[in-house]
C-alpha positions in Angstrom: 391.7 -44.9 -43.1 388.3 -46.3 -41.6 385.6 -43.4 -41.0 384.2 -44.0 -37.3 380.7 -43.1 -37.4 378.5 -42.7 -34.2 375.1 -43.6 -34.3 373.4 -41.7 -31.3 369.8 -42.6 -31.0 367.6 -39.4 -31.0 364.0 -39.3 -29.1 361.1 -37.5 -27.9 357.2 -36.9 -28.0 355.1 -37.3 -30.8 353.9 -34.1 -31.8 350.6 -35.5 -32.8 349.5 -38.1 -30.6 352.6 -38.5 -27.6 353.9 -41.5 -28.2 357.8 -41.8 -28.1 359.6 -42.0 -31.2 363.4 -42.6 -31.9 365.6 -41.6 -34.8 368.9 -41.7 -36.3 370.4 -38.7 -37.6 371.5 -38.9 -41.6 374.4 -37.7 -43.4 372.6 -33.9 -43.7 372.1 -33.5 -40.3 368.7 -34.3 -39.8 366.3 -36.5 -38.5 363.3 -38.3 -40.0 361.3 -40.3 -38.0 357.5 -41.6 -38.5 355.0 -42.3 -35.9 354.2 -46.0 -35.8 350.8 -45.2 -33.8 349.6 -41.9 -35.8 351.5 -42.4 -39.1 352.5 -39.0 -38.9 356.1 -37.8 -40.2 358.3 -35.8 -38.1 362.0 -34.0 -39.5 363.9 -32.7 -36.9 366.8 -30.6 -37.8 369.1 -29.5 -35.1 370.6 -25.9 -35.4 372.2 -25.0 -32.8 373.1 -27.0 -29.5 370.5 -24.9 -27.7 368.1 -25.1 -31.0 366.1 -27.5 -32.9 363.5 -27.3 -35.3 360.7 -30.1 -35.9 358.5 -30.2 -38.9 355.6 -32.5 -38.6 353.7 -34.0 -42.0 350.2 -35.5 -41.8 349.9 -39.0 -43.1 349.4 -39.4 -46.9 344.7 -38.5 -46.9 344.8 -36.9 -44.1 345.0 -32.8 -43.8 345.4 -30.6 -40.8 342.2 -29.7 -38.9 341.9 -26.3 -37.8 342.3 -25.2 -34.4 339.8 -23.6 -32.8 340.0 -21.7 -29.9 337.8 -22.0 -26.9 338.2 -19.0 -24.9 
């Protein structure tokens, strides 16, 4: 018996920069995608059909900057 799998493309924002990126989902359920603008790597890892989670990794030299607030 064949297994039928369905590849359904995944996309949205950049967390980092905006530019549209597009993933496939792997056999654990989640979602890697990288950036091909900011180099930055994203995970997405659906929970729920109303929740997802995105985890966002700087680019191999580079750290996070700090925010600072202007108000």
């Amino acid at each position: 018996m064949a297994k039928h799998d369905e590849w359904t493309p995944f996309s949205w924002h950049c967390a980092n920069c905006g530019t549209i990126v597009v993933g496939y989902r792997n056999a654990q359920g989640a979602i890697k995608v990288q950036c091909n603008r900011c180099r930055v790597v994203m995970v997405r890892k659906i929970k729920s059909r109303r929740h997802s989670t995105i985890d966002v990794y700087a680019p191999e030299g580079q750290e996070e900057l700090e925010y600072v607030n202007a108000y």
